[in-house]
C-alpha positions as CSV (number, residue, x, y, z in Angstrom):
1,X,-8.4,5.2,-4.7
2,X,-11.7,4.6,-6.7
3,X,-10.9,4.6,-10.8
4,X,-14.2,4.0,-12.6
5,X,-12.8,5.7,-15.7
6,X,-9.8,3.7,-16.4
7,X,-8.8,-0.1,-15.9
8,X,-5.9,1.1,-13.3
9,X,-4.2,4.0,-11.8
10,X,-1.3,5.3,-12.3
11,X,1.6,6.2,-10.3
12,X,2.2,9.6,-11.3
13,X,-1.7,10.3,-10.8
14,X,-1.5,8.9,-7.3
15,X,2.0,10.7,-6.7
16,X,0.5,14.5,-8.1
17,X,-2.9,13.7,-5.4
18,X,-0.3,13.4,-2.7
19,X,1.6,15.9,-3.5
20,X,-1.2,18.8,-3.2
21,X,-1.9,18.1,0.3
22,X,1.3,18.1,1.4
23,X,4.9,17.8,-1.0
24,X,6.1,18.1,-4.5
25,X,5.8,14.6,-6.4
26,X,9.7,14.0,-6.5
27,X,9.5,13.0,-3.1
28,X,6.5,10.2,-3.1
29,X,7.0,6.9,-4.0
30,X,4.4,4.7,-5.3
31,X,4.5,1.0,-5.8
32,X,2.8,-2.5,-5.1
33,X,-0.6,-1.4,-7.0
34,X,-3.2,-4.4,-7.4
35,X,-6.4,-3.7,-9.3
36,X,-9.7,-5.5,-7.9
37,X,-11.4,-6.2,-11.0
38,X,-15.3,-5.4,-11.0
39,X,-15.3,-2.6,-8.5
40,X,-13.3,0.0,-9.7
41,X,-10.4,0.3,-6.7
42,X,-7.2,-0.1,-6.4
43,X,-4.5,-0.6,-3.3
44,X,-0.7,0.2,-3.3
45,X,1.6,1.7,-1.1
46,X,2.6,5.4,-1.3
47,X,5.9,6.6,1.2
48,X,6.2,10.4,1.4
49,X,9.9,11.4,2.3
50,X,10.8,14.8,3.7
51,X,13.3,15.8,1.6
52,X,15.1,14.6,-2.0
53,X,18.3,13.9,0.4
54,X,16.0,11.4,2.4
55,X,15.0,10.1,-0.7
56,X,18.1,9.1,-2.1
57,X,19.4,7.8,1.6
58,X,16.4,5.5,2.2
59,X,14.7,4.3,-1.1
60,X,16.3,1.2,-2.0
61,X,18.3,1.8,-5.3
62,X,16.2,-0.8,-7.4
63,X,13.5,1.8,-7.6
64,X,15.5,4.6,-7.5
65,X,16.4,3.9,-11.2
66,X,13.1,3.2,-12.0
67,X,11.7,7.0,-11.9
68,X,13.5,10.2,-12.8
69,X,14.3,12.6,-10.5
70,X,14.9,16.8,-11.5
């Protein structure tokens, strides 16, 4: 993802991009952004799970308490 507005990107921006082509945002997880000063991009890793129920099975539980969930 290409940010030449801001210095980095953030997860809920990357999460709502996702989530138009395919799921609502509840059900992305973003983490592991680095920032490559000079050029304006970022890298991370994004996981897009089918369901809430999948979710909660899967993600590990240290970053399920890190975002809020409906």
């Amino acid at each position: 993802m290409q940010n030449k507005i801001t210095a980095s990107v953030h997860k809920k921006e990357v999460s709502e991009k996702l989530a138009k082509i395919k799921v609502t945002p509840y059900v992305v997880s973003c983490f592991g952004f680095r920032i490559n000063l000079g050029d304006g991009k970022s890298t991370g890793f994004a996981l897009v799970y089918d369901s809430m129920d999948f979710l909660k099975k899967f993600k590990p539980k240290h970053r399920l308490t890190l975002v809020s969930h409906p």
